[in-house]
N, CA and C of each residue as an Amber inpcrd file, in Angstrom:
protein
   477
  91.6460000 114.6370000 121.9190000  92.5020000 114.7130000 120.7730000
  91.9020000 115.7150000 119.7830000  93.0690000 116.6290000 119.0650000
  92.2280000 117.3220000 118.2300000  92.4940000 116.9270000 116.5210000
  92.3380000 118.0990000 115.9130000  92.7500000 117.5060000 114.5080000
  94.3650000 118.0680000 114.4160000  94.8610000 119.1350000 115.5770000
  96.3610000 119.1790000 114.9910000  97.1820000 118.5130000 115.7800000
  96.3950000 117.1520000 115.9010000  97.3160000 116.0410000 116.4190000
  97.4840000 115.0020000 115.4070000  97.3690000 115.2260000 114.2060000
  97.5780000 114.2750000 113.2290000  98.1060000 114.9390000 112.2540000
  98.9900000 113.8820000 111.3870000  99.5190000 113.8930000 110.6580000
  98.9080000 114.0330000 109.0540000  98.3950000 113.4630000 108.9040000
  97.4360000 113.5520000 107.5410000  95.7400000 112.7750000 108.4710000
  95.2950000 114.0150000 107.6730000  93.5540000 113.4370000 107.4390000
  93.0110000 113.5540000 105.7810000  92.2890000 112.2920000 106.0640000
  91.5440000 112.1960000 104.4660000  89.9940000 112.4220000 104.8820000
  89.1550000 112.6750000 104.2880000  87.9370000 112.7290000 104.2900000
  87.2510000 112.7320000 102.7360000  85.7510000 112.1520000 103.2860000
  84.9290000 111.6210000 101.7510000  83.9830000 112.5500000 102.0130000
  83.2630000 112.4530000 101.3510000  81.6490000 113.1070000 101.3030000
  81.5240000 114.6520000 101.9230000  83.2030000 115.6460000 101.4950000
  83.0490000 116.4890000 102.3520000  82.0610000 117.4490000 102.3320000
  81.0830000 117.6190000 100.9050000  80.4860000 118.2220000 100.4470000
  80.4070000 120.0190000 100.1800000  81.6640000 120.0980000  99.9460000
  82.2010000 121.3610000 100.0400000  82.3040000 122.1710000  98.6480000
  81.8170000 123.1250000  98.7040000  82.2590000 124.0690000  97.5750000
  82.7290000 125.0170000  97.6310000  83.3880000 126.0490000  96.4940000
  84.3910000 126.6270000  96.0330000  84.6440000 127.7490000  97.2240000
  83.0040000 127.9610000  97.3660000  82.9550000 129.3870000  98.9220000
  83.3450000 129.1270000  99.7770000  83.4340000 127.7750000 100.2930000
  84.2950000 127.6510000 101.3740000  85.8440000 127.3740000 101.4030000
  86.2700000 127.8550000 101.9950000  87.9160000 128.0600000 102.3200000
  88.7380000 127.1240000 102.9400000  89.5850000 126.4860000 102.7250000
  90.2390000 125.5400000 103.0800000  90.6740000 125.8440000 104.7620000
  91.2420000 127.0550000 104.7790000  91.4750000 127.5090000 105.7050000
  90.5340000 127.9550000 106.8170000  89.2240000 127.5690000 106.6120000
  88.2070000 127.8080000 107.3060000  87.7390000 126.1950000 107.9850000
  88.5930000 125.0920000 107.5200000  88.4150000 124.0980000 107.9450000
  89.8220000 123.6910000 108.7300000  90.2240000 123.9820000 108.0750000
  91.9100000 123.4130000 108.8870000  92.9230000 124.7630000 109.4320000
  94.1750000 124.6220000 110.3500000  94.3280000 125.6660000 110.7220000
  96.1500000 125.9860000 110.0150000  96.5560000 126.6380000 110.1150000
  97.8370000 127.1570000 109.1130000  98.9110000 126.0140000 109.2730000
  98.4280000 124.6480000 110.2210000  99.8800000 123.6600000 109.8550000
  99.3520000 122.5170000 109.0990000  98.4110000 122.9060000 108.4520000
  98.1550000 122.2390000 107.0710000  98.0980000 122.3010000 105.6350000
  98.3770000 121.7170000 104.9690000  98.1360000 121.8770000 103.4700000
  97.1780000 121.2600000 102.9870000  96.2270000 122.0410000 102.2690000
  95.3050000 121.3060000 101.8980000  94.7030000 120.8670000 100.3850000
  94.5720000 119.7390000  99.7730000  94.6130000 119.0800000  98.7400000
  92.8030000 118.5720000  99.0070000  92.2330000 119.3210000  97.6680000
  90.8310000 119.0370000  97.9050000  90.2740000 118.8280000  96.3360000
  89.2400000 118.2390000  96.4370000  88.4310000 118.0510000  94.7540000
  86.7040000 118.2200000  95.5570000  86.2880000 119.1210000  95.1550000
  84.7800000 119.1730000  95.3570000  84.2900000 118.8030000  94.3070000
  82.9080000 118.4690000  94.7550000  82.3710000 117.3380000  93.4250000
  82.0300000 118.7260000  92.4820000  81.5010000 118.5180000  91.2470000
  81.4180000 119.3290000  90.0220000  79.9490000 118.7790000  90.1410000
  79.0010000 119.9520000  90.5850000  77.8870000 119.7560000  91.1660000
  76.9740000 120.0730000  89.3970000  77.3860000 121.1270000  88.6220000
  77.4280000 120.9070000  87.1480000  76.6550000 120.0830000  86.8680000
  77.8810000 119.2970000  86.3450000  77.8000000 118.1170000  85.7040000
  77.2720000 117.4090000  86.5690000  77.1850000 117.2610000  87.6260000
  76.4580000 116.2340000  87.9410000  74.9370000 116.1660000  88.3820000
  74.4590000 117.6200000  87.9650000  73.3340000 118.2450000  88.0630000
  72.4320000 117.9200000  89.6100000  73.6430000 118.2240000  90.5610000
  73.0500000 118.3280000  91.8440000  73.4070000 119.4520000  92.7710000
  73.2850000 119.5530000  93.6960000  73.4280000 120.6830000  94.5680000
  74.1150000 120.3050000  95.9380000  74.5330000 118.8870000  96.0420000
  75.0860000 118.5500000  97.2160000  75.5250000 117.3570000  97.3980000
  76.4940000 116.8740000  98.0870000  77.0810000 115.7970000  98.4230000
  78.5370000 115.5660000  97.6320000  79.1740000 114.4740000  97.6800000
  80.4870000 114.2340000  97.1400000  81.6190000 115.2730000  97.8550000
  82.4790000 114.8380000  97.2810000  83.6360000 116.1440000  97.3150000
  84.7920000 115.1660000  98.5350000  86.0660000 115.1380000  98.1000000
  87.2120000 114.4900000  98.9420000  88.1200000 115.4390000  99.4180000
  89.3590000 115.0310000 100.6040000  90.3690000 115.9710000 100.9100000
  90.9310000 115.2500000 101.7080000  92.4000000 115.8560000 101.4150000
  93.6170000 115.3540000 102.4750000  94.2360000 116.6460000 102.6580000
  94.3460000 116.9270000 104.0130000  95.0370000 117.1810000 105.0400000
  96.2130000 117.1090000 105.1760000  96.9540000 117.7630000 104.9740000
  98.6540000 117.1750000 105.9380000  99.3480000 118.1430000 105.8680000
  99.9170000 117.6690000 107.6150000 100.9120000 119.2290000 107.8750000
 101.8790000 119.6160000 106.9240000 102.4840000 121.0230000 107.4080000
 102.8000000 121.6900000 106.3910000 104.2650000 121.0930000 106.2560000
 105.0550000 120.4070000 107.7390000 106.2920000 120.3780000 107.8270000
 106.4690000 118.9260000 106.6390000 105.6930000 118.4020000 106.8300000
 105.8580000 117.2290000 105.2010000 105.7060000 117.7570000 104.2230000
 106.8070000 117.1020000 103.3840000 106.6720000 117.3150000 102.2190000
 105.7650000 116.0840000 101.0450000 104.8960000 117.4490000 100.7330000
 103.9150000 116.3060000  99.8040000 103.5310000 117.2990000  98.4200000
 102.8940000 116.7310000  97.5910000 102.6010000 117.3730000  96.5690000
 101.1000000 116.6590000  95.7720000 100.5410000 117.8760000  95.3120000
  99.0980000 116.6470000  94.6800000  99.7090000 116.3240000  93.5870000
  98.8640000 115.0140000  93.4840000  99.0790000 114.1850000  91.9450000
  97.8510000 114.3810000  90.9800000  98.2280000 114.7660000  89.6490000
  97.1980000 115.6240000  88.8060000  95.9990000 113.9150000  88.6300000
  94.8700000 114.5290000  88.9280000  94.1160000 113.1340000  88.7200000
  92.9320000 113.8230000  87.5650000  93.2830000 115.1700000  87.0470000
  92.0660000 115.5560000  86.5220000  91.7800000 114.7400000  85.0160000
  92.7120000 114.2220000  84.6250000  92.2000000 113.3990000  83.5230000
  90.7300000 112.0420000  83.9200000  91.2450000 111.6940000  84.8410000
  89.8100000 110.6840000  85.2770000  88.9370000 111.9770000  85.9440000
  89.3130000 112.9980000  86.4630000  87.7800000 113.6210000  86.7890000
  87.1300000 114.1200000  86.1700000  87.3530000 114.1490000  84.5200000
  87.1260000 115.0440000  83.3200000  86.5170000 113.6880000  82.8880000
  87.3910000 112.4250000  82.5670000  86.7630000 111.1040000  81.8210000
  85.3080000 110.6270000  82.7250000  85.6140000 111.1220000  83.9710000
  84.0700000 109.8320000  84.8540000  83.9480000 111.2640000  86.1260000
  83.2230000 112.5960000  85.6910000  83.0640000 113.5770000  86.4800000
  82.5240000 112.9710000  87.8480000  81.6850000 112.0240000  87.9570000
  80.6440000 111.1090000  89.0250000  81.6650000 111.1810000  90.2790000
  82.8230000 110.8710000  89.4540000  83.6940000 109.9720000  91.0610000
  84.6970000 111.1030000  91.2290000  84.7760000 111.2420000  92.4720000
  85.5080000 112.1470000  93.1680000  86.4740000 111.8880000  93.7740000
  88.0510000 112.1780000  93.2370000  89.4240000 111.5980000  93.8140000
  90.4360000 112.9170000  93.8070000  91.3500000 112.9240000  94.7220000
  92.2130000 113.4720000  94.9720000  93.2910000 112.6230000  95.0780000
  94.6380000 112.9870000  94.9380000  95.9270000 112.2970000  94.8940000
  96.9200000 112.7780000  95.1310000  98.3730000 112.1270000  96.3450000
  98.8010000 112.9300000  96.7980000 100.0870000 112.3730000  96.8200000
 101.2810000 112.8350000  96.5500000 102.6030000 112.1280000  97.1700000
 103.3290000 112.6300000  98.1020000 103.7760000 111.7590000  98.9280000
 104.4900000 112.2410000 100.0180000 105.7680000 111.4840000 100.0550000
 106.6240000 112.3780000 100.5370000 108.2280000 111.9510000 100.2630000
 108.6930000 112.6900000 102.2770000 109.1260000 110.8030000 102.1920000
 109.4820000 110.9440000 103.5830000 110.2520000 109.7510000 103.8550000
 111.4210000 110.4000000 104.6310000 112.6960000 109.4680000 105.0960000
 113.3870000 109.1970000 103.9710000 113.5590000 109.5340000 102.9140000
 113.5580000 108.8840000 101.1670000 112.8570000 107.3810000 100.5700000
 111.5980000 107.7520000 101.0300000 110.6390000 106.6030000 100.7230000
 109.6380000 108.0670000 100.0550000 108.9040000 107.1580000  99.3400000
 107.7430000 107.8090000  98.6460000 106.2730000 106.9120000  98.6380000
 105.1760000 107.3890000  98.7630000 104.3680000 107.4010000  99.5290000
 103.1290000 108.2390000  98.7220000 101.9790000 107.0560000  98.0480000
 100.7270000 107.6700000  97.5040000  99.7760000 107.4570000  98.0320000
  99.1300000 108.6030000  98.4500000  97.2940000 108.8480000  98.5240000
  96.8490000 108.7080000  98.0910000  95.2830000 107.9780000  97.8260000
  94.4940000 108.7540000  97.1140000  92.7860000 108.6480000  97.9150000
  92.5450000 109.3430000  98.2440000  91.0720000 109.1990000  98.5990000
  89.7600000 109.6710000  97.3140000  88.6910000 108.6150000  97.4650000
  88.2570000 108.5800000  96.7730000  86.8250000 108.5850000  97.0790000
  85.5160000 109.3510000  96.7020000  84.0880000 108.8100000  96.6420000
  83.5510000 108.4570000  95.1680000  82.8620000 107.5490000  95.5890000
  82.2130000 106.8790000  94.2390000  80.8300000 107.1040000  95.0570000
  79.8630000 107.4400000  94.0250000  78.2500000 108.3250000  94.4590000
  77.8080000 106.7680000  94.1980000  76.4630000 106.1570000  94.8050000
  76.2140000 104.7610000  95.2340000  75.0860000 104.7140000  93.5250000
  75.1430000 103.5580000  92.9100000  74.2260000 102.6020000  92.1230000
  74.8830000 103.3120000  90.7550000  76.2390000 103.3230000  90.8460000
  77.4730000 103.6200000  89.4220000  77.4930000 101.9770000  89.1120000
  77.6520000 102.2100000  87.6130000  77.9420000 100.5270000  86.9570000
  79.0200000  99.7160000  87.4700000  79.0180000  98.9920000  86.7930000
  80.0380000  98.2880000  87.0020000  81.0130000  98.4300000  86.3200000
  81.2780000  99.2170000  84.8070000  81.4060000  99.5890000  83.8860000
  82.4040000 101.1220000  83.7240000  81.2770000 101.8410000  85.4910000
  82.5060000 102.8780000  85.5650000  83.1690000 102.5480000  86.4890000
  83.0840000 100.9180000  87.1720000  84.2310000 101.2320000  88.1530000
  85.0860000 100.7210000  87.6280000  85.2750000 100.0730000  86.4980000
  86.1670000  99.1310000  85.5460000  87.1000000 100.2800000  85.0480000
  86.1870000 101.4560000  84.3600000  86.5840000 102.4040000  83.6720000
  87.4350000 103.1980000  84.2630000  87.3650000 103.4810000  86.0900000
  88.0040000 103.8240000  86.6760000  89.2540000 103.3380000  87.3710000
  89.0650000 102.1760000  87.5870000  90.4460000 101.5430000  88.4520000
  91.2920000 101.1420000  87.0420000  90.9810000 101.3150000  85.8190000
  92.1360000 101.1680000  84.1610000  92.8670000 102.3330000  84.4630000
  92.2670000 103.3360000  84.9050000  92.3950000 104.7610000  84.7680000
  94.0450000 104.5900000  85.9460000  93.3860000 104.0700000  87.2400000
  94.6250000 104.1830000  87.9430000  95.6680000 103.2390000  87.2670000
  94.9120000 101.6200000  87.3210000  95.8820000 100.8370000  86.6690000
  97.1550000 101.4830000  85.6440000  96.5340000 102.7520000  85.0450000
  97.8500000 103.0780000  83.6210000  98.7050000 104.0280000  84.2540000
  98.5740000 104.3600000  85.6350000  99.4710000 105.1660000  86.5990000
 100.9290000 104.2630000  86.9420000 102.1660000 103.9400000  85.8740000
 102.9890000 103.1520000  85.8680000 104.0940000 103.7390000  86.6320000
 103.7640000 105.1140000  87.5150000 104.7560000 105.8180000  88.4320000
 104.4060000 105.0300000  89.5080000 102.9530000 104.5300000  90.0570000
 103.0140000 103.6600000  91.3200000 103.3720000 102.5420000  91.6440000
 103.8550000 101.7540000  90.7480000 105.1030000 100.5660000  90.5860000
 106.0290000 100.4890000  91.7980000 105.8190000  99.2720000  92.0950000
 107.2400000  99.4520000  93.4630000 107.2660000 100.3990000  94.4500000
 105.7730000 101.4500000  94.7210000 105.5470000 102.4850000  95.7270000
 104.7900000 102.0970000  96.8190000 104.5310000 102.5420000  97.8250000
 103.7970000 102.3710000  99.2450000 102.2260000 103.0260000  98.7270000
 101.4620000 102.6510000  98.3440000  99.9530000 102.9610000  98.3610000
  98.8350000 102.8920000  99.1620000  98.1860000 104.1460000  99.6310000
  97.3160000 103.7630000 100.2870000  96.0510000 104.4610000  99.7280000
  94.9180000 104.1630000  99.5630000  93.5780000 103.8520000  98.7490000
  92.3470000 103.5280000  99.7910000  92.0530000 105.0630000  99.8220000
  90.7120000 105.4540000 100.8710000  89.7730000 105.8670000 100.2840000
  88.7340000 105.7370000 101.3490000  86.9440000 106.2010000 100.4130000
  86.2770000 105.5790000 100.7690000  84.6890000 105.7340000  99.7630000
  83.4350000 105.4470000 100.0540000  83.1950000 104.8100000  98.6540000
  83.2230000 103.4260000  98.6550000  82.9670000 102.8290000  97.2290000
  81.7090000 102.4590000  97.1350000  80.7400000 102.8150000  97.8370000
  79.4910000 102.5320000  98.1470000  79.3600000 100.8130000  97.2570000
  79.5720000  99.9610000  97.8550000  79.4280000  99.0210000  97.2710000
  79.3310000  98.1120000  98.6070000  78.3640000  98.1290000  99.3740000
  77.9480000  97.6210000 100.4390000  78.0200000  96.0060000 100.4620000
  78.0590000  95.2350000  99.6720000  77.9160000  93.8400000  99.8390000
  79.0170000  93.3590000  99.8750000  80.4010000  94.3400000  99.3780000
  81.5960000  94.0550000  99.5500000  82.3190000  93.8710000 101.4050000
  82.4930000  92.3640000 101.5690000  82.6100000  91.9460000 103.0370000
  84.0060000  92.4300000 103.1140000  84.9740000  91.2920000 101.9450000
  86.4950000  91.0640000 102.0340000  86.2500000  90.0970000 100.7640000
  87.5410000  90.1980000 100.6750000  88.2150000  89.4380000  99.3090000
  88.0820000  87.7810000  99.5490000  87.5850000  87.4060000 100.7220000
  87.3750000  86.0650000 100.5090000  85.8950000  85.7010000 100.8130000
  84.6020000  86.5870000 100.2250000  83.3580000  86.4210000  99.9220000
  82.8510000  85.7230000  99.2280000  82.1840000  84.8680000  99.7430000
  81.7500000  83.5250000  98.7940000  80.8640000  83.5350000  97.4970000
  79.9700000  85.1130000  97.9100000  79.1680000  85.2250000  96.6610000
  79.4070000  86.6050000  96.3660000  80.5780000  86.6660000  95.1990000
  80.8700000  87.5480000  94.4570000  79.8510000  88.3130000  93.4500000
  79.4490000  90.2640000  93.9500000  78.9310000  90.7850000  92.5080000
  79.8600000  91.1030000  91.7290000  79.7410000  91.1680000  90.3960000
  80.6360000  91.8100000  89.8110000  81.5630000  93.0730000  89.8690000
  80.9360000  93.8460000  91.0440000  81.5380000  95.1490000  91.2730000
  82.7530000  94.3400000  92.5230000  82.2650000  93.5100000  93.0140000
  83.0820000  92.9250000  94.3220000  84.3080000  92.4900000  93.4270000
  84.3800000  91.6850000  92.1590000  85.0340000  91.0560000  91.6950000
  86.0830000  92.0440000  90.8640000  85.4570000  93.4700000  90.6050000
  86.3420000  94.3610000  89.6970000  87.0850000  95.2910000  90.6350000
  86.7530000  95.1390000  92.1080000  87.2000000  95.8700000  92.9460000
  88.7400000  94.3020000  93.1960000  88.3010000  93.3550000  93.7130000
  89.0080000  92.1980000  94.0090000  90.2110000  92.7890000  92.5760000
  90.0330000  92.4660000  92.0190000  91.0490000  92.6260000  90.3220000
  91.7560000  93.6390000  90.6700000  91.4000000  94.7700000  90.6870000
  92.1680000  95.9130000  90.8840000  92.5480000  95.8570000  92.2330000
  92.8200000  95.6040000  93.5400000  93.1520000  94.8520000  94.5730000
  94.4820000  94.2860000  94.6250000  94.0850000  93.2870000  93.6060000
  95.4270000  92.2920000  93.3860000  96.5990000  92.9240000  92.3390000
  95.9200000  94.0320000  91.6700000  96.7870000  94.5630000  90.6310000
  97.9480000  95.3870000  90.9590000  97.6470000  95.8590000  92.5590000
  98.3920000  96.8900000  92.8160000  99.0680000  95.9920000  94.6680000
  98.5760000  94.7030000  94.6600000  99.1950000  94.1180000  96.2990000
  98.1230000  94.5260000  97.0650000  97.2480000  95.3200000  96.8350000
  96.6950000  95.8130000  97.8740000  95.6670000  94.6880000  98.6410000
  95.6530000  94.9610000 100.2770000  95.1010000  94.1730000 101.3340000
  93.7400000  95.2380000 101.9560000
């Protein structure tokens, strides 16, 4: 199987910057929707950075997420809608860099929470939340990051 046997790909940790070319990763029946981490601000030289993939014959469009990548530069999200069959249809892949508070993940899932266009939409919510102790939503010994992830979970249906 290759990669232009799929329909959409997401990827985390692509660690990609500006020199490299989208088109040097994927081949012309894709569109590509990418956020490399802001190595800057985050005064590193490597890692982070998200992307979705998807052929060209769908119709999709990115969803502006730069207000949270400007509010919490750390976390790295891209966002995408896709309009198909007349259903509509959100992406978003996401990395969160590992031993972030609890504080920015609160700060972050408000951020989606005030996204009142995803109401009544098909969502799907990918990534690396580096939050390893997180089993499933029916974990007997809840951290607080388990519990702010659980919250935002239930806020949006999500399984």
């Amino acid at each position: 199987m290759s990669l232009s046997d799929y329909d959409i790909i997401c990827c985390t940790e692509t660690w990609l910057q500006s020199a490299v070319l989208s088109s040097e990763l994927f081949t012309d029946k894709y569109v590509v929707f990418r956020a490399d981490r802001n190595f800057s601000a985050m005064g590193c030289s490597r890692g982070g950075g998200v992307l979705i993939g998807i052929r060209n014959q769908l119709a999709a469009s990115e969803v502006n997420m730069t207000f949270i990548r400007d509010d919490i530069p750390s976390i790295d999200i891209i966002g995408m809608k896709l309009r198909y069959k007349n259903e509509v249809t959100y992406f978003f892949v996401i990395y969160i860099p590992p031993d972030k508070s609890t504080s920015c993940y609160e700060r972050f899932f408000e951020h989606l929470e005030s996204l009142d266009y995803l109401f009544g939409k098909s969502i799907y919510i990918l990534g690396d939340f580096n939050v390893p102790e997180f089993v499933n939503e029916n974990h007997l010994q809840s951290s607080h990051k388990q519990k702010t992830i659980q919250s935002f979970m239930g806020f949006f249906d999500l399984s």
